[in-house]
N, C-alpha and C positions, 0 to 999 in steps of 0.2 A: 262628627266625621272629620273637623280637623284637625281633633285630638288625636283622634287613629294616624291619620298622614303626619303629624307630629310625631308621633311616638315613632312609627316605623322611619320615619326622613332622620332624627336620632341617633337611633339605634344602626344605623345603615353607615351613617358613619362613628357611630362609633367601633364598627367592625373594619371600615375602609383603614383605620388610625392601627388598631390592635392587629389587624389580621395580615397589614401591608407585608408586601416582599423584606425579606431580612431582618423584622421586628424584634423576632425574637430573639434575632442574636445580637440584638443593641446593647450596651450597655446599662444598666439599670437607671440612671440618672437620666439616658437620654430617654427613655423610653416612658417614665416619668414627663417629661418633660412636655413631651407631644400631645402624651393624654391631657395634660391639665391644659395645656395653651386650645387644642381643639375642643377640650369643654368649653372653656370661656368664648370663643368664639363662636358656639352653635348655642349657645343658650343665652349669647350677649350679656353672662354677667362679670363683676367687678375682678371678683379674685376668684382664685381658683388652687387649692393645696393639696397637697398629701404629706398626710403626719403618718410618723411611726411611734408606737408604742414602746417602752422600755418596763415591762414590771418590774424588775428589780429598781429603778431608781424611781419609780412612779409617775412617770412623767411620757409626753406625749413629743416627738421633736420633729421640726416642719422636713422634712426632707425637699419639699419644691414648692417655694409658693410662684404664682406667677397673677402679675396686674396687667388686665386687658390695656388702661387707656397708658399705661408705660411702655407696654411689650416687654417687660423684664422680668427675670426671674431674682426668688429670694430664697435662701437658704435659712437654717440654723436657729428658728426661736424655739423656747423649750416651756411649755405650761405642765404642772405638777400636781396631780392629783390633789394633796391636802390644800390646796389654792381654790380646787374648782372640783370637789366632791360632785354635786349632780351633776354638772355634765358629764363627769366619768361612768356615774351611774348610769345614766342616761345610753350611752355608744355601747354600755356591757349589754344591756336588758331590749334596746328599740332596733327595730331594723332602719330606720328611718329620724333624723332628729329636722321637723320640718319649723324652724323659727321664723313664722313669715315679720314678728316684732323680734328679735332677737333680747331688747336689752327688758322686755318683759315677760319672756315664755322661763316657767321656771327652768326649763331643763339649759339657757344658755345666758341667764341675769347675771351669772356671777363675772359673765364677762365686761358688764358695763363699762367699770372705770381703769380697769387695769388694758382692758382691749378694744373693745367694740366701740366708745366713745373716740377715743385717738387717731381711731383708724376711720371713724364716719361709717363705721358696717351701723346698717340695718336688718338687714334678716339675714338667715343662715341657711344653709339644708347640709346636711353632713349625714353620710353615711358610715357605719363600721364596715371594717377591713377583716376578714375571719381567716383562716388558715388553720389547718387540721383540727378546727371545732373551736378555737380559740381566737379571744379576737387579737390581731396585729396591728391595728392603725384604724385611720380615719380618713376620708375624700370628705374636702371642706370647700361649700360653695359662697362666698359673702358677697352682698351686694351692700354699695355704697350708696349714701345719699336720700335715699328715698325707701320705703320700705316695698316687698316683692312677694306676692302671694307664688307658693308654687304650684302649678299644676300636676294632674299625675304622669305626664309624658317626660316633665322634669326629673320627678323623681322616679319614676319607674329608669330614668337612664343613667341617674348619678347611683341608683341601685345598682346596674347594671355595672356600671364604670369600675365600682368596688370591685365587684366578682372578679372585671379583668384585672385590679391590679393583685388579687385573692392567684387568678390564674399564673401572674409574674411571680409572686412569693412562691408558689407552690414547684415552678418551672423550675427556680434558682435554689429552692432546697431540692429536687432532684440534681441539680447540677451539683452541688458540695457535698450531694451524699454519693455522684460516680465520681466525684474528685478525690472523695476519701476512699473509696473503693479502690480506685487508680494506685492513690499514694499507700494503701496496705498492699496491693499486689507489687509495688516498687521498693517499700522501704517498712524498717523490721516495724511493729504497732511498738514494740518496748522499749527500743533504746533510738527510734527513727533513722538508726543507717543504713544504707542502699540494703536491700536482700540481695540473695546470689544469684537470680536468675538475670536485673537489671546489672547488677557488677560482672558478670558474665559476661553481657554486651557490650559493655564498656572494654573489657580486654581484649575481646575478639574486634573490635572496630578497629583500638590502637592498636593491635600485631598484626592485621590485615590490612587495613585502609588506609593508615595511617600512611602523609607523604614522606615519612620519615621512617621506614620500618627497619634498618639497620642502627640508630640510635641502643644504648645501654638501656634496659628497664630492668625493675625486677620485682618478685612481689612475694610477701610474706605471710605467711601464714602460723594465728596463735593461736593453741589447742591450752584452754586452761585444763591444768591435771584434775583429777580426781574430786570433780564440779559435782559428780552426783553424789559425794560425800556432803558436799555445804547441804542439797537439797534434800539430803536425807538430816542430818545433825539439827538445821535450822531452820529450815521449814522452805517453801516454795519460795514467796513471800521475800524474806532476807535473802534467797539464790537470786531473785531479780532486779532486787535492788542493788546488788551487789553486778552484774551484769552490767547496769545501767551508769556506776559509778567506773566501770571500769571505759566503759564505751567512752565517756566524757574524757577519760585523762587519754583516751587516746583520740578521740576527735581532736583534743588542744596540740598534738603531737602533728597528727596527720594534717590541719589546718596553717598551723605555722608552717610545716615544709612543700605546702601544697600536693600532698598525697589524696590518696585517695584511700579511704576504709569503708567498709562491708561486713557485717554480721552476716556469715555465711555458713553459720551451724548454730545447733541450742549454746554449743561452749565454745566457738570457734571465732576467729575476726579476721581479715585476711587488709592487708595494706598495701596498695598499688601503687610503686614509685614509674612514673610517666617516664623519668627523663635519670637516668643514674649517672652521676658526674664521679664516680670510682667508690673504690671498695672504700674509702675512707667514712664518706657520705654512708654509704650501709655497717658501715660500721661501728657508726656515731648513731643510727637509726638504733641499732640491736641494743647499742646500750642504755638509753633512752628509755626503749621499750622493759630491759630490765629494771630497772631503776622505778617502774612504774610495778612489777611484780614483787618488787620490795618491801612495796608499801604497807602497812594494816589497814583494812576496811571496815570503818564502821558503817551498817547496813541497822536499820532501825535501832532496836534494841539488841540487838548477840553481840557477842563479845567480842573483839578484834580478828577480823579473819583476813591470814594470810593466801595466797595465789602464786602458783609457778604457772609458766608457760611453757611447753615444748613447742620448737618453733621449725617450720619448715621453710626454706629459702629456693625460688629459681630464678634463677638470673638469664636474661636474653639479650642477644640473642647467644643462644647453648650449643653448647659442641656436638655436632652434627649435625647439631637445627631438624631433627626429629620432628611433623606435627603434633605434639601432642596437648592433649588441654594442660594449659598452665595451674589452672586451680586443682587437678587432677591429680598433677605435679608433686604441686604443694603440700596436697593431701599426701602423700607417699610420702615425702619429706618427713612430714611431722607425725604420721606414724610410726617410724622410724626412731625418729627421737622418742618419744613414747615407749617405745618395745625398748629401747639401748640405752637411752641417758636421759630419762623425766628431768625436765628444765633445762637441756640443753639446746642446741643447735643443728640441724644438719642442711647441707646443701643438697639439690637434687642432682643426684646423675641417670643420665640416658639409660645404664644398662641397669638401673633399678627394674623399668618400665619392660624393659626385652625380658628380665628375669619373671616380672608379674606376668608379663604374657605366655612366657611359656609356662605357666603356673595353671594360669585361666584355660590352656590349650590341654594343661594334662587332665583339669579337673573334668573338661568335656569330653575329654576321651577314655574319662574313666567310668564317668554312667555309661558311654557307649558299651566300654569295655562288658558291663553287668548283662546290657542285654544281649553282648554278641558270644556271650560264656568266653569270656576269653581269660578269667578269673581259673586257677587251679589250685591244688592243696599239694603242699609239698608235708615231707614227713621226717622228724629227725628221733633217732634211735633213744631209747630210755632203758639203760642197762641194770643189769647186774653183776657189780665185780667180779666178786668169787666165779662165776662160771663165763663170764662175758655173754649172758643172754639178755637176751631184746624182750621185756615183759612188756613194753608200751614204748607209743609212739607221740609226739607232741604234732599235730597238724600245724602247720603256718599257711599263709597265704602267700601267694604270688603273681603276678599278671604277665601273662605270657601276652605281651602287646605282638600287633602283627604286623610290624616293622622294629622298633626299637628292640625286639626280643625280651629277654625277663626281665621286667624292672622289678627293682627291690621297692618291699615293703617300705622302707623308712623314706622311700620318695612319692610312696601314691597317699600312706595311710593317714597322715595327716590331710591331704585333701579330701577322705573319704570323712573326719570326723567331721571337718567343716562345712561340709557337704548335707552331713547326717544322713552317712549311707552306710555305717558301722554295722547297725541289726540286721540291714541286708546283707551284707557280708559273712557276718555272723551266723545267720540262716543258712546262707550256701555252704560255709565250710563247715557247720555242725550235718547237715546234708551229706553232702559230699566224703565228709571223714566216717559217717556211719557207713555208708555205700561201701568205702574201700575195706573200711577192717571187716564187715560181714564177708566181702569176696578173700580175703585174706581167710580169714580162717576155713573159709569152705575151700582154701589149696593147702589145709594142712600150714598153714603158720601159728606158730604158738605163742602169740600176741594177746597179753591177756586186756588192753584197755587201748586206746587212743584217747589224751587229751586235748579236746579244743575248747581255745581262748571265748570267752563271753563278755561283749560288750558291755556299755553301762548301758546304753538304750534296749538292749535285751534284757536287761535283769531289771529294768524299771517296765517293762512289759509282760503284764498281767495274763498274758496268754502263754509264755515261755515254758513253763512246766507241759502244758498240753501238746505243743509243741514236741517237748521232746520225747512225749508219750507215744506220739503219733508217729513220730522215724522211729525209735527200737522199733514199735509193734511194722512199720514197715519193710523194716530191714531183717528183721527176727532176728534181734538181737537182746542179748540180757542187759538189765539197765545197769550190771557192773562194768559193761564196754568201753561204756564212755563216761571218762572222766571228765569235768567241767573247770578251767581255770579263770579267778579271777584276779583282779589284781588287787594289791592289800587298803588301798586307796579308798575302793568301794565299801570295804566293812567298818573303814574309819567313822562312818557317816551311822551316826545313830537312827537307822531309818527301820520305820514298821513295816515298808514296803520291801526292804532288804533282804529283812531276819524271816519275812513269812515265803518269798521267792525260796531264799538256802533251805528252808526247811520243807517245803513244799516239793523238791529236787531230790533231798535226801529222803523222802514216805517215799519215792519212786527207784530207789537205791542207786541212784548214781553219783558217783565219785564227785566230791569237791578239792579245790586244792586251789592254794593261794599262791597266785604267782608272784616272781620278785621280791619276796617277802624278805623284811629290811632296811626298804625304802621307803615305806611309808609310814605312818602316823596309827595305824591301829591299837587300840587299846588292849591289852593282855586279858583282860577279865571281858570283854566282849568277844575276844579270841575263843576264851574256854567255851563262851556258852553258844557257839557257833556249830552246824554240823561241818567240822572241817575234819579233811582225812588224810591230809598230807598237804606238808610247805615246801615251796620250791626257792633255795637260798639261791640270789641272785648272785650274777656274772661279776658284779661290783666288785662281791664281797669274795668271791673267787682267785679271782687274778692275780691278787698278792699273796695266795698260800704258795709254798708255807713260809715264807720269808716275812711276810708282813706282821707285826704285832700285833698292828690293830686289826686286820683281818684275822689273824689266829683267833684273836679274844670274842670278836662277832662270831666268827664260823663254831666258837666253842658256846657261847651263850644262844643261838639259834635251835642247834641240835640238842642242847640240856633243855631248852625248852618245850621243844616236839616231841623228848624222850617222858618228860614229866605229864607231860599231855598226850601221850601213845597215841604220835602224828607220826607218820610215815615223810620219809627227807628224800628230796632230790636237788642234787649240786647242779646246778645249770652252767652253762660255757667250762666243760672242764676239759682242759688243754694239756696238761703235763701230766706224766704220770707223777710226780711226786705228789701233785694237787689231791688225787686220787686215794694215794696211799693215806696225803695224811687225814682225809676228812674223813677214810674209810675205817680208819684207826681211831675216831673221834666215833663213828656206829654211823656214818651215813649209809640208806641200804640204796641208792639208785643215783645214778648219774646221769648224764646230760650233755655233748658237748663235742666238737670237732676234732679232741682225741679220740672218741669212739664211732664217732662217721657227721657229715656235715648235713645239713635236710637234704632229702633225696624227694624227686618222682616218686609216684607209686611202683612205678614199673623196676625201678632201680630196688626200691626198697625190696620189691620179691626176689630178686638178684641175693640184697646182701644178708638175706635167712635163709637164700639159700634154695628157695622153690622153684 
């Protein structure tokens, strides 16, 4: 029975000691420190330790010893496995090492003369320290002077004692694994400098909080150029290393001037000057920064790799003091440089940001635009000389906005590709242009085709042919109605997905016809084996007849070409009659162009045949 009130009087405090208010947020040494001094005083023996294990150097080192009749603590002795093989065995394999003789039980003899005698221990009891299944350490109880049988309330508590210091290891490797959690959500895992979301706060503190918010700042941003070439040429591997070496030369840069830098893309770095003492100071910055893109990289084994930067600069406070995010800024800078002058410079201005906005504002108003039909097809006449008759029409698009009025294609269509709302477009005006030439001919116009333009995301779409099956048979129309243009760009591309769409169009008998054709890169013997039915010589190549030589020689090697190939020609943008005469003297049979009427409505179009 007073083994039991022993065991639990113990165990009672050894929870009063572990479980106390704010324990756990002691610092590890003091926390140490309490357990071993409260063992030794509840069990009134001599000493009282905790070692820590090290495998790698094999050795055991005291992290706290403390001696009851001193009251003091001891740090720092270090015993080493090849010195004291079974005891080591011994703390792997026992839960328990109970040496009531210490310098005779084999599992702690080897202490004799090197320990136990010097120090007047007699017996021992030592427990293993375990953590995630492995052992960590040792709680070591020594009694001096006399030897000390242990009971089991003893050891059931120096067992116990372990688990809680089992419970602090286990506490403090969660703590370093949400501190390394912490420090990857704040700073990059590869080159460790702040990420953008922590560098983000840091600039909005300082241009908001700060008690100095009219001071100079400014802050840069480097886009290395054509990074996904390293990762393609040399592997991930070398692109990271190479990263990592770059982050260093400019840690030493941003360090000495007391900046601040940030990995704030896979290829980007961005450098916050706090405090800008004149253009001089940034100026001495940029070159620095070049000076470091000059360099050759060696990245494990490849072979010297060179690095440009295009760099974007804002400087605050900025003229008009606009809100806008500075890193935002920056970005717009340095794409800028990017699209204009790869490895150059540019500064940001305000009405960059007013231009992107109204960019953003057209591109929402032009999906509205789709579902509110506010999209029309204009048409512009396709002649022929000798009689001045209108045998086809070429569809364009237009957006009849409901304020701005018609806006031109060359201001929406680029945000419709960016968009990727081309095949919708496409869709409607191949729609739309069937709709009007059926209602044309049924007023008696003698309009033998309507050409409309076919995106590339329609002609890479495996439904397209069906598609257009399904307007003729809608519209009851012949499939010689409608002609198809694309541009010469698309048949450059050796693709099987290409050549089976063209020829898929052509079993359906409708008109192909390559627009622009001139400007582009297609190959002549992929040309032949093409079902094409006619090429439309661009405006380019127009302009300058008949005066221009070099255009004479195109405008003549184009048409010899379509002639030898029994391709059907259309002159696009033709403005003068002399343009007229001479290509028509060269055999061109159709024309194209604001001498013979500009794109019209529909409505205008039955006007100008005349219905």
């Amino acid at each position: 029975m007073a083994s039991i009130e022993k065991l639990i009087r113990l165990h009672k405090s050894l929870m009063t000691v572990s479980h106390g208010q704010g324990f756990i947020e002691f610092p590890r040494i003091t926390k140490l420190k309490r357990i071993v001094k409260a063992c030794a005083k509840q069990l009134n023996v001599s000493r009282v330790s905790v070692w820590k294990l090290d495998n790698h150097r094999g050795c055991i080192t005291c992290e706290v010893l403390y001696i009851l009749d001193e009251d003091r603590y001891y740090f720092g002795v270090e015993l080493f496995e090849k010195d004291f093989p079974a005891y080591f065995r011994a703390i792997r394999e026992s839960r328990l090492i109970n040496a009531d003789n210490a310098i005779t039980d084999d599992r702690t003899c080897e202490f004799s003369e090197p320990y136990l005698i010097p120090n007047a221990i007699c017996s021992m009891l030592d427990a293993p320290i375990f953590s995630e299944g492995e052992l960590r350490g040792v709680v070591c109880l020594e009694q001096i002077d006399q030897q000390r049988s242990w009971d089991m309330a003893e050891m059931s508590y120096v067992a116990s004692l372990a688990d809680n210091i089992s419970m602090i290891n286990e506490h403090e490797l969660w703590l370093k694994d949400r501190e390394q959690l912490e420090f990857l959500e704040q700073f990059d895992g590869l080159t460790g400098l702040e990420k953008r979301n922590n560098f983000q706060k840091r600039l909005d503190y300082d241009l908001q909080d700060s008690p100095d918010p009219d001071r100079s700042r400014a802050l840069i941003l480097l886009g290395i150029d054509f990074f996904g070439a390293v990762n393609e040429t040399h592997g991930h591997k070398v692109a990271d290393q190479l990263l990592v070496e770059l982050s260093r030369q400019l840690s030493s840069i941003s360090l000495t001037h007391h900046y601040r830098l940030s990995r704030i893309g896979g290829d980007s770095f961005a450098i916050w000057i706090p405090n800008l003492r004149g253009s001089e100071e940034l100026q001495q910055l940029l070159q620095e920064l070049q000076y470091v893109a000059e360099k050759e990289f060696i990245c494990l084994d490849s072979p010297p790799i060179s690095v440009n930067f295009s760099t974007g600069v804002v400087i605050y406070p900025s003229e008009g003091d606009l809100p806008f995010d500075p890193l935002r800024c920056a970005e717009i800078a340095m794409q800028r440089t990017k699209d204009q002058s790869r490895g150059g410079v540019q500064y940001f201005s305000t009405e960059w940001m007013v231009e992107l906005e109204g960019k953003r504002t057209l591109e929402n108003e032009l999906v509205d635009a789709l579902k509110n039909q506010e999209l029309t097809a204009f048409y512009q006449p396709i002649l022929c000389p000798d009689e001045r008759k209108v045998v086809g029409l070429e569809a364009l698009v237009r957006w009849q906005h409901p304020t701005k009025g018609l806006v031109s294609p060359a201001d929406f269509l680029p945000a419709a590709k960016k968009l990727g709302l081309m095949g919708r477009i496409g869709s409607f005006m191949l729609q739309r242009a069937s709709q009007d030439i059926s209602q044309l001919q049924k007023m008696g116009g003698d309009v033998q085709w309507v050409s409309v333009n076919i995106a590339s995301e329609q002609l890479y779409d495996p439904m397209l042919a069906k598609e257009i099956e399904q307007v003729l048979s809608e519209h009851n129309l012949p499939s010689s109605a409608i002609e198809l243009e694309i541009v010469e760009e698309l048949i450059s591309q050796d693709s099987t997905l290409v050549r089976a769409q063209l020829n898929a169009m052509s079993e359906l008998g409708v008109r192909l016809a390559i627009d622009d054709f001139g400007t582009g890169y297609s190959s002549l013997s992929r040309l032949k084996h093409m079902p094409v039915t006619k090429l439309k010589i661009d405006k380019s190549f127009v302009d300058g007849l008949p005066s221009s030589e070099n255009d004479r020689c195109i405008a003549q090697s184009i048409i010899g070409l379509a002639k030898g190939l029994q391709i059907e020609l259309v002159a696009e943008g033709v403005e003068e009659k002399a343009q007229v005469d001479f290509l028509k003297d060269l055999g061109c049979e159709y024309f194209q162009g604001y001498y013979f009427a500009k794109p019209l409505p529909i409505q205008e179009v039955h006007k100008y045949l005349g219905l």
